[in-house]
Structure formats: C-alpha cells, structure tokens
TORROMI-127339 format. One line per 8 residues: number of its first residue (from 0); for each residue x, y, z of C-alpha. Coordinates in steps of 0.02 Angstrom, whole numbers. Layout:
BEGIN
NUM> X Y Z | ...
END
This chain:
BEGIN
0> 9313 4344 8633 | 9395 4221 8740 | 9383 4241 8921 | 9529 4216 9046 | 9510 4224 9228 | 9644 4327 9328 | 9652 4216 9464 | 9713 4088 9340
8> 9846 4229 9276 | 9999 4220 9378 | 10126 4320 9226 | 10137 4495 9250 | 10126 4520 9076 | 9921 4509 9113 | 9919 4661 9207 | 9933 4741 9049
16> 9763 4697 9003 | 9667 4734 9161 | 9549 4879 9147 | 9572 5000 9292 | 9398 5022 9336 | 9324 4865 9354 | 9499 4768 9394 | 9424 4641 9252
24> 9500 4587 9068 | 9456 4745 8942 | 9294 4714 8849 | 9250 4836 8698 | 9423 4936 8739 | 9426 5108 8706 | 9532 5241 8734 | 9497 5406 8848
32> 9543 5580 8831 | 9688 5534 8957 | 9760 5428 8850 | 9722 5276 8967 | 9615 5118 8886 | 9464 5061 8980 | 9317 4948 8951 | 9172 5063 8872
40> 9031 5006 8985 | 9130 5042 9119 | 9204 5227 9057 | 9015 5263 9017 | 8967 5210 9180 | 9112 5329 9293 | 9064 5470 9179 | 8877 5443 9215
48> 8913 5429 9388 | 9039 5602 9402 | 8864 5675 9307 | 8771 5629 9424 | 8860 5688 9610 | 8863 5834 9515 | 9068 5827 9491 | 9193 5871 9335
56> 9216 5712 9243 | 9385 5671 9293 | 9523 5510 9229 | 9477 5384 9332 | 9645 5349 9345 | 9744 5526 9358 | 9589 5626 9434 | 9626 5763 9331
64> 9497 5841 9199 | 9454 5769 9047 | 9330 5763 8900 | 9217 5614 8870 | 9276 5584 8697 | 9345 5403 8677 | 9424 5308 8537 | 9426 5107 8468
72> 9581 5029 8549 | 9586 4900 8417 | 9762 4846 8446 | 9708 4806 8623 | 9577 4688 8566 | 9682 4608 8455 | 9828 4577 8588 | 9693 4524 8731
80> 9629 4392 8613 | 9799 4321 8550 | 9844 4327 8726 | 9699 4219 8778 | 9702 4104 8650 | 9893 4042 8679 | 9850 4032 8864 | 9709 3944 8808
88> 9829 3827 8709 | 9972 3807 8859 | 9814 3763 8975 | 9791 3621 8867 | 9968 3564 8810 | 9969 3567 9011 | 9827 3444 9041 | 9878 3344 8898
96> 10037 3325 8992 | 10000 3272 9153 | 9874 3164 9081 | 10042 3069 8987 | 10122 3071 9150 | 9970 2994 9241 | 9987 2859 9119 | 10180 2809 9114
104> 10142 2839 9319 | 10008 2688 9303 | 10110 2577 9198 | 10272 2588 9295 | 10224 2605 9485 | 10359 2699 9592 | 10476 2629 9703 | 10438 2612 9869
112> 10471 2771 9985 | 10517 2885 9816 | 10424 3032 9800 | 10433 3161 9659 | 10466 3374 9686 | 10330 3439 9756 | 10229 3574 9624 | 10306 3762 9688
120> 10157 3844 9772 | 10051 3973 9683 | 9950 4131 9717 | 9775 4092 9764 | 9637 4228 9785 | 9462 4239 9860 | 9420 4177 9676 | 9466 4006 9746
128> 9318 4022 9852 | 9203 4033 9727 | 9142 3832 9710 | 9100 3828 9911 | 9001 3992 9866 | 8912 3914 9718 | 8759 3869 9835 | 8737 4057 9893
136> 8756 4108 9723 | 8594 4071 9676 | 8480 4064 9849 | 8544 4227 9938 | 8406 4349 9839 | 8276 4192 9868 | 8310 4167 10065 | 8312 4348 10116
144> 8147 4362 10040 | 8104 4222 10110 | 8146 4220 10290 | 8142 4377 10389 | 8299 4445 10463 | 8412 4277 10382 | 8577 4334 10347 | 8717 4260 10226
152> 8901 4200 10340 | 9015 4370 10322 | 9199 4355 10377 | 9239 4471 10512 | 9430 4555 10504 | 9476 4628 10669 | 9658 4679 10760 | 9750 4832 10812
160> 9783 4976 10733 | 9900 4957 10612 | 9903 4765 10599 | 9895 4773 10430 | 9709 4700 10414 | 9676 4801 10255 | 9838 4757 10172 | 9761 4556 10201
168> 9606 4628 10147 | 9661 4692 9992 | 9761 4551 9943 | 9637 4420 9959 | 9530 4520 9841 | 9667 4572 9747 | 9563 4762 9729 | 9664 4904 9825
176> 9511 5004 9893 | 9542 4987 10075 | 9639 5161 10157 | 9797 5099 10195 | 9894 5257 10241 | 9958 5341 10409 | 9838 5505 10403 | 9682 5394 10356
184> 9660 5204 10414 | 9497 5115 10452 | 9399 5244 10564 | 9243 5133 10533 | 9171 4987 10473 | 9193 4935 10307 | 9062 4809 10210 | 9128 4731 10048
192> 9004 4670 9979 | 9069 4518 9833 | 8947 4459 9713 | 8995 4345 9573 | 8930 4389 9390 | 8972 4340 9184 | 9053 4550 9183 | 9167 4633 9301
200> 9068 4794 9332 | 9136 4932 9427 | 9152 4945 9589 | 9009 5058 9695 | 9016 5155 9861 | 8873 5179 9996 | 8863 5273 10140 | 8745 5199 10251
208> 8666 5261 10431 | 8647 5116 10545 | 8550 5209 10663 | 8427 5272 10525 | 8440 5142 10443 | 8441 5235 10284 | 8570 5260 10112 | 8644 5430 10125
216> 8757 5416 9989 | 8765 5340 9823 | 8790 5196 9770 | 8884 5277 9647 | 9047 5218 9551 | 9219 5224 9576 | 9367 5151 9502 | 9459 5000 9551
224> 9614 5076 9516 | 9604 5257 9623 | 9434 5217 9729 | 9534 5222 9890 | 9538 5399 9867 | 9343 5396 9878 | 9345 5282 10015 | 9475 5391 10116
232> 9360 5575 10052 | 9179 5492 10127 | 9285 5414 10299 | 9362 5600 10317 | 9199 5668 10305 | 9110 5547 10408 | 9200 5588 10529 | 9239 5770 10531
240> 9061 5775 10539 | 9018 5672 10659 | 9194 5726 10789 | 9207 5896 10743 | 9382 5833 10674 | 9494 5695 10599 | 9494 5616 10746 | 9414 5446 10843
248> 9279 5333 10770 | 9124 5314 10699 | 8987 5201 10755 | 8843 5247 10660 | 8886 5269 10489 | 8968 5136 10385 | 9037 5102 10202 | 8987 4951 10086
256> 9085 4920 9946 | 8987 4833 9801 | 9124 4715 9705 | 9038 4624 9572 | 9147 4529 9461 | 9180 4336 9410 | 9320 4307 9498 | 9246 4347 9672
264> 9141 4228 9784 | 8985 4270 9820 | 9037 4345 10009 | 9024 4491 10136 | 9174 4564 10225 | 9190 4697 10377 | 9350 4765 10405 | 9317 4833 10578
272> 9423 4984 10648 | 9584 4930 10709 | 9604 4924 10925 | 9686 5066 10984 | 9779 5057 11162 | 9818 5252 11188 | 9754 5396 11104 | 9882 5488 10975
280> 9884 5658 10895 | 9719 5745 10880 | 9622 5584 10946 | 9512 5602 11100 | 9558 5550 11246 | 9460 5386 11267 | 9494 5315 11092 | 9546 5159 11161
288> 9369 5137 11240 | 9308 5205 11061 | 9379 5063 10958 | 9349 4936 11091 | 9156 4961 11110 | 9162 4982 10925 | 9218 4799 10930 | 9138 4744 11080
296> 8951 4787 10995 | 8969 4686 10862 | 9060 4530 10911 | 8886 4548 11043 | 8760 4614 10899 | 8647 4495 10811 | 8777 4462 10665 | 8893 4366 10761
304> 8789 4215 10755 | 8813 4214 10568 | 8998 4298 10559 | 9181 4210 10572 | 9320 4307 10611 | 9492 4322 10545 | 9586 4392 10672 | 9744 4494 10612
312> 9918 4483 10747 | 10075 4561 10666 | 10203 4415 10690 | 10321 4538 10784 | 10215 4524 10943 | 10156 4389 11030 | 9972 4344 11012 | 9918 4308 11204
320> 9948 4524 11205 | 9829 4597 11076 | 9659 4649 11131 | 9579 4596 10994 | 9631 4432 11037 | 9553 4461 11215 | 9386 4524 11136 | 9361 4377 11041
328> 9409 4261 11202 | 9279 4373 11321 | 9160 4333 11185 | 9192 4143 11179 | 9220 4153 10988 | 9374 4078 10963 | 9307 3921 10882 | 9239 4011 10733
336> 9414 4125 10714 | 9559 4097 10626 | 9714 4187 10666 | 9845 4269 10538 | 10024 4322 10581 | 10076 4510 10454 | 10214 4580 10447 | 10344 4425 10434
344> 10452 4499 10333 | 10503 4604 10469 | 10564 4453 10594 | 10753 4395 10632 | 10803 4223 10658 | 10766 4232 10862 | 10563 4283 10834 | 10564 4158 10674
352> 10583 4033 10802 | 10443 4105 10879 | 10317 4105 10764 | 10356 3927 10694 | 10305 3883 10891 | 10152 3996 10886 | 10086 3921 10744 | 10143 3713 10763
360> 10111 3706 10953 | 9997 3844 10987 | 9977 3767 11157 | 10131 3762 11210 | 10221 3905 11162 | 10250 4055 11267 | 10153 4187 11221 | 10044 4076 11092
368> 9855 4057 11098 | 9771 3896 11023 | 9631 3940 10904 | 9535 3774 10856 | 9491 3705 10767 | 9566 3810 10622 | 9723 3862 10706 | 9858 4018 10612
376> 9936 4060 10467 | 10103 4167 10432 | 10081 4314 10282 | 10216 4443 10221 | 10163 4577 10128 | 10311 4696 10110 | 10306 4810 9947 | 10420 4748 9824
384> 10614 4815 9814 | 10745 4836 9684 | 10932 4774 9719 | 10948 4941 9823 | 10806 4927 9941 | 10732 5044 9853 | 10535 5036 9829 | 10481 4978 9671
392> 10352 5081 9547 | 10221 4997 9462 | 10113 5089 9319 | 9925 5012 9413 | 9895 4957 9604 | 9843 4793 9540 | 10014 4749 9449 | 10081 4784 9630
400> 9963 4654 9723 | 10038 4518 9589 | 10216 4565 9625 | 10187 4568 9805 | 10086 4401 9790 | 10242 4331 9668 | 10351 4393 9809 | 10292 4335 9956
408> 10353 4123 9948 | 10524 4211 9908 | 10504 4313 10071 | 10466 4158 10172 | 10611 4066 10104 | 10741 4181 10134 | 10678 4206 10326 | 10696 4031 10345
416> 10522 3964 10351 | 10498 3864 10225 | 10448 3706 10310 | 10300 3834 10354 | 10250 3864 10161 | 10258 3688 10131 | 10143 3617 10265 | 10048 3744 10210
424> 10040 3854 10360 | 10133 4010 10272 | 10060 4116 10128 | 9908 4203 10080 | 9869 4055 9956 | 9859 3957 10138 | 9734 4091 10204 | 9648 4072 10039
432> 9641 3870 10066 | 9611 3862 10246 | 9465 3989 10224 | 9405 3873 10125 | 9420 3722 10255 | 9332 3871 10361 | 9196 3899 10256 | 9135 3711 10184
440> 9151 3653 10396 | 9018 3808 10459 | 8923 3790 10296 | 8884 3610 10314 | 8891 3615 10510 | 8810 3777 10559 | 8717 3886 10421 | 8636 3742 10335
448> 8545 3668 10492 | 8496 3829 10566 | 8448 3911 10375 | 8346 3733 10378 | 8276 3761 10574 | 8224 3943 10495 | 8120 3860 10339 | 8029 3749 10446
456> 7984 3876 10556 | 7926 3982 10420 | 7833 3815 10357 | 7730 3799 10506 | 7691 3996 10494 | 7617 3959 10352 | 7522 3818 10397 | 7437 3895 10537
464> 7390 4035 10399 | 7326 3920 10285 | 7222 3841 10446 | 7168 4010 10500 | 7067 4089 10337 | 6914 3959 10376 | 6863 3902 10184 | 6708 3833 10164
472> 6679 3655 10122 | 6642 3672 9937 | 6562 3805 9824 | 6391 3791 9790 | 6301 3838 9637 | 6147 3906 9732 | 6215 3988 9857 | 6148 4155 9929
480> 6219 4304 9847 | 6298 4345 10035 | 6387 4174 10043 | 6481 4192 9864 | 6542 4363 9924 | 6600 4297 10070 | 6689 4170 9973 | 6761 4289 9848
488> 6846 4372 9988 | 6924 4236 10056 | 6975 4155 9906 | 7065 4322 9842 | 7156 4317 10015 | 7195 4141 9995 | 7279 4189 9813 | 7377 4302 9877
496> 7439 4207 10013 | 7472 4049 9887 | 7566 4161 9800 | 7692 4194 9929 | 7719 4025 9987 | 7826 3957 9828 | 7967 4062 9866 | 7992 3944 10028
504> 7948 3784 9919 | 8087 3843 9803 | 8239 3876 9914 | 8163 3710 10035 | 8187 3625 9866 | 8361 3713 9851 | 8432 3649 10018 | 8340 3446 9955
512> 8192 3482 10084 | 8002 3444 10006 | 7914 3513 10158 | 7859 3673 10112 | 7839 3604 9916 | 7702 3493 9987 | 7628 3628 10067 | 7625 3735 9907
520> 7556 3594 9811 | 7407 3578 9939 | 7377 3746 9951 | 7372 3793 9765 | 7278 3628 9727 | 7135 3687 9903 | 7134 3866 9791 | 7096 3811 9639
528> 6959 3674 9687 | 6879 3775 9845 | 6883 3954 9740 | 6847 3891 9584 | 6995 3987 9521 | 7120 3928 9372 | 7306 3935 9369 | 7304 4062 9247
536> 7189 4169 9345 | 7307 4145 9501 | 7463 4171 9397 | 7374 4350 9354 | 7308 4404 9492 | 7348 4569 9558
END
C-alpha cells in the first residue's frame, strides 16, 4: 500500500481517510460495531486498553457501548490506495513541471527587475520539523543511557489563561487532545511527548507524580479523535483530589501524552497552566499566586537550561502587560522565546495597526516588547463559519484543524495584513518555519556543545575508572593460585565495565567525536590481552 503523509495533504477530501484513533492513513481498515472504520491494530489496541482499566468497551469515537465484532472495509482500502496513487502521480506531473520551467527559466533569463507571483502560502505542521529532528531520532534512547540526568530541548508554551495556548498547541500537531473548554482548561502541566515511527499508533495517557516520582496511571490508550475527554476526566480528578474541588492548580501531578506517529518530530512539549490575575468562581483565593509559582518553578527548575519557550499574547492586548511576559523577563529568558500573537481574527483596523508595529518594530512600538533574536508571529484560529456566521460542523476534530488551517491566510487577508503573511511574519506555517530557524540555531549553538562538554566529562569518568582497577602487568602461567584469583576478579570487573563504555563511543561517534571510541578500543584491546579473555567470551558475559 502506498503511503501518503498528511502533512503533504492539504484537500479535505483526505480527511476522509484518517483513522480516528491514531490521526494516521487507515491500515488493514475494518469496520466496528459503531459503524465507524478504524485501523485494526489500533481498534484491537483501545479495546485491549478499555479491558484492561477495567471499563465497558466503548466507540472510540461516540463513547457509547459496543461489541468488539469488526468487519473488512474493503472499499476503504481500495479508495485509500487509488487515492494515493493519483497523488502519487500529480506529485510527479508537479516535479516534472517545474523541472520544464527551470529549464525554459535557464535558457531565456528574465528581464531585469521582473519577478514572477509569488507560490500562495501553505499549511505547515510540526511534521516540517522532522529533518532538524532527524539527529535526535536516533541518539535520544543512546544519550539518556548514556549520560546521567541529559535531557532532550522541549518547547515550553506559557501565557494567561485563556490565551489560547492549547488551540496553538493543537494546531501545530494537528491532534485535538488538549482541554480547550470554559469548565476545564489547563489546570496542570501537560507533556506531549512526539516520537517519530514507520506506524501511527495511538495515542497514550500517563499520570505521573513529580514528587514521587512514580506512574500512577496508565499509559493506557485513547483515541485521537475523543481523547480530550480523557485528558479533561484525569485533570478533573487530579484535582478534585488534590483541592477538595474543581478549583486552582496542581503542582505535583502531571500528564504526558505519548504521540507516536510519522508525521511528528521527534519533540517534547509542556503546555503549562495559563496565568491567572484574579481568582473566579469556585477558585481559591490566591490562584493568581497558584499559577504564577506554578510558572515561576519551572522557568527556575533544572529544565530550563534545556527548554525554549513559546510565549502565547492574544493580539487584542498589548504584550509589555501579560505576566507571562514579565516571568520570562525576571528570568532573563527572553533570548531563547519566541512570541505569538492569537486571537487576530478578533482585531479592527485601529489594533491591526498595532500589531503590524508590535511585530516589525518591536522596539519602538508602544506597548511592544523586543524578543531577539527570534522576534513574533501573528496566528488566527477562529472556528470556521458558514455565510451566516453560523459555526460550521465537521464529522471528525481533525477535518476541523484543516479547515481552520485552510482558513486562516483568508483571515489575514481580509483584516488587512497581508504584507504580514507574506514576509512571513503571519500564520501558523510561519510558527512552523521560524520554529524551525529556532530549533537548527540552539541545536547547533547550545545543545550540541554542552551534550559534547557532557561526553567528555563522562570520558574522563571513565578514564579515571579504567586507571583505578590496578591490572597487573601481564598474566603469568605460574602464578600462585592466590594471584590468578585475584586476577579473575579484576578482569570480570574490568568486563563489565568495558561493556558499558561503547554506549559513549557510539553516540561520541554520533555527534563526529573519536574520544571515547579510542578509549573503548584501548580498553577492550587492555581486557582481552591482560585477562586473557576473547571477544566472544566478553560479548557473553553475564
């Protein structure tokens, strides 16, 4: 079967295709006893896991009861693979056109000071992340064995409450399993956890106690489609439990999110609870302190040195008066933020005017506040509306993320900033691309040297080790019986400990450094000749 990736996908007509579970092209589709198709791995799977919390199997779409019988959906198999093979063919008639272009373009240069239309911009997701991700793809296991307490970058998502940080969130990862309502928003940290893999899988939730530092819950799965209602159940009782209500935050327990699915970079996200100035409702009276300590902690915990931070400022307010803003200032962070205006769909002319200053001359503008190096970008991310202004309904949550994404350079036009979208300053497919300026600048500038300071460090452990176990000159055939014991011992300590060090030769080797491979080499080579042991013994040993 022919594989298309969704971030390449830009018709609706794909949505059509999409299994609700793992948010991923149908593979094996069958169809469940609520009439809904699904991949069968991944039905198995959210039956297994209902089984298993000791739950009624439920539609992982619907939530109400059903059986686990399921049926062939041949007819879907059949349309998925005609549908990937002409997109297969237009992706080629494509190349195969610009490539005729290129060459008319090269034998008849264009007059001076012409300049063709510019290409209409298109949806980008976190998928367009993925090649300055390719190098944690395949070290991230390897270094966290490797080095104690090293820690892959993680982007950071803080603002008030009600910013619309989840809404970004969600977007970007095109996967609606952040709570988004009134009744229930982000009462605690959330960890989405991205790994990249050949099969969208679906998605997994974990409760975990910071304080313990323990799994309380799960993982177990939920679906892509109606997971938010998980997400919102285990926050409610979080925090009932730990307030005595639905009410304030909670600062011990968080949620991780497991994503694993091609079209993801291999990344961590936190959506942090959003900043509260005055208590509301059934909150406690110092829930602005609540949220801001929440805050304050981390942006001073250990994982700021390898976080960045998207900072989230609905464009109807100016920047220079959102705490979060002033967090990230108190904690001299704003050179690894980058700032993103919501809600501009809701501006008139007068704050347009605004926000084009805000974001151009950032230090100039009343109101503004210069992040550099990477500076702001404007997003709109207003649910789609008929003629009427009427909300539109869409049959999965995913088909709305592509008409809101499809949506949004219309919304920008028509509010008169389109100079914005076409310097690139306006869009989520600019927060996709500037992330990636983000990313490739602290990759090559920051992780790498200090993953790199980390190795060597670990090298020299090692060394001193290898210094320390006191091997005798050579092994002597008439040795007293004492002596070989003695040697014995430390040549099975010496195994084990040659055994350990190749994991640092092969992620030095990884990031083109040959320290710690010498030091492997010597060390296996001083094992072998000193204990008289073989490769193959070494290899085996316990």
């Amino acid at each position: 079967m022919i594989r298309v990736r969704l971030g390449d996908l830009l018709d609706e007509d794909i949505s059509a295709f999409v299994c609700p579970i793992t948010n991923g092209l149908f593979e094996d589709p069958v169809v469940a006893d609520d009439g809904r198709t699904y991949s069968r791995q991944a039905i198995v799977d959210w039956f297994e896991g209902c089984k298993s919390r000791q739950v009624s199997i439920t539609s992982p779409f619907t939530r109400e009861k059903i059986s686990e019988r399921l049926v062939d959906n041949f007819d879907m198999k059949r349309a998925i693979e005609e549908f990937a093979e002409k997109r297969v063919k237009a992706a080629a008639d494509a190349r195969a056109a610009a490539e005729q272009e290129r060459s008319q373009r090269a034998r008849v240069p264009p007059a001076s000071g012409s300049a063709g239309p510019s290409a209409p911009p298109s949806a980008k997701y976190l998928s367009e992340l993925g090649d300055i991700f390719s190098l944690l793809d395949g070290l991230r296991g390897l270094l966290a064995e490797t080095l104690d307490g090293w820690q892959p970058p993680q982007l950071v998502v803080v603002g008030q409450e009600s910013s619309g940080k989840s809404s970004v969130l969600e977007r970007l990862m095109m996967t609606p399993l952040l709570p988004r309502d009134d009744d229930i928003c982000t009462r605690l940290p959330i960890h989405v956890r991205l790994r990249r893999s050949d099969k969208a899988m679906p998605p997994k939730l974990e409760v975990y106690n910071v304080s313990a530092k323990a799994t309380e819950r799960g993982p177990y799965t939920i679906a892509a489609q109606s997971g938010v209602a998980d997400v919102s159940e285990e926050m409610r009782r979080i925090i009932v439990e730990e307030q005595g209500g639905l009410r304030g935050v909670c600062a011990h327990r968080i949620i991780i999110l497991h994503i694993t699915n091609p079209n993801v970079p291999c990344l961590d996200l936190v959506d942090m609870p959003g900043i509260v100035t005055a208590p509301s409702g059934d909150d406690p009276a110092d829930m602005a302190s609540q949220t801001t300590s929440l805050i304050k902690a981390h942006l001073q915990s250990k994982s700021s040195s390898h976080s960045l931070y998207l900072a989230v400022v609905k464009a109807t307010a100016a920047p220079n008066t959102s705490v979060a803003m002033q967090l990230l200032h108190e904690a001299n962070l704003y050179s690894k933020t980058f700032g993103v205006f919501t809600f501009c769909d809701e501006l008139g002319k007068k704050t347009s005017r605004k926000l084009n200053q805000w974001i151009r001359s950032p230090s100039e503008g009343q109101g503004a506040v210069a992040l550099e190096p990477y500076g702001w970008v404007a997003t709109a991310n207003a649910p789609p509306e008929d003629e009427d202004g009427k909300l539109l309904e869409f049959e999965s949550n995913f088909e709305r993320l592509q008409r809101q994404a499809l949506s949004e350079i219309e919304i920008f036009h028509e509010i008169g900033l389109r100079e914005l979208l076409d310097e690139g300053l306006a869009s989520h497919s600019a927060l996709v691309s500037r992330l990636n300026d983000m990313f490739k600048d602290y990759l090559n500038t920051t992780w790498v040297p200090n993953t790199l300071r980390m190795l060597a460090k670990e090298d020299r452990k090692l060394q001193i080790e290898n210094a320390m176990l006191g091997m005798p000159p050579m092994h002597q055939a008439d040795a007293a019986p004492e002596a070989k014991e003695a040697l014995f011992q430390a040549s099975r300590e010496l195994v084990l400990f040659a055994r350990a060090a190749p994991r640092v030769a092969r992620t030095m080797n990884s990031l083109r450094c040959d320290i710690a491979s010498r030091l492997w080499s010597r060390t296996l080579l001083w094992a072998c000749l000193r204990c008289c042991v073989s490769t193959e013994d070494l290899c085996s040993s316990p």
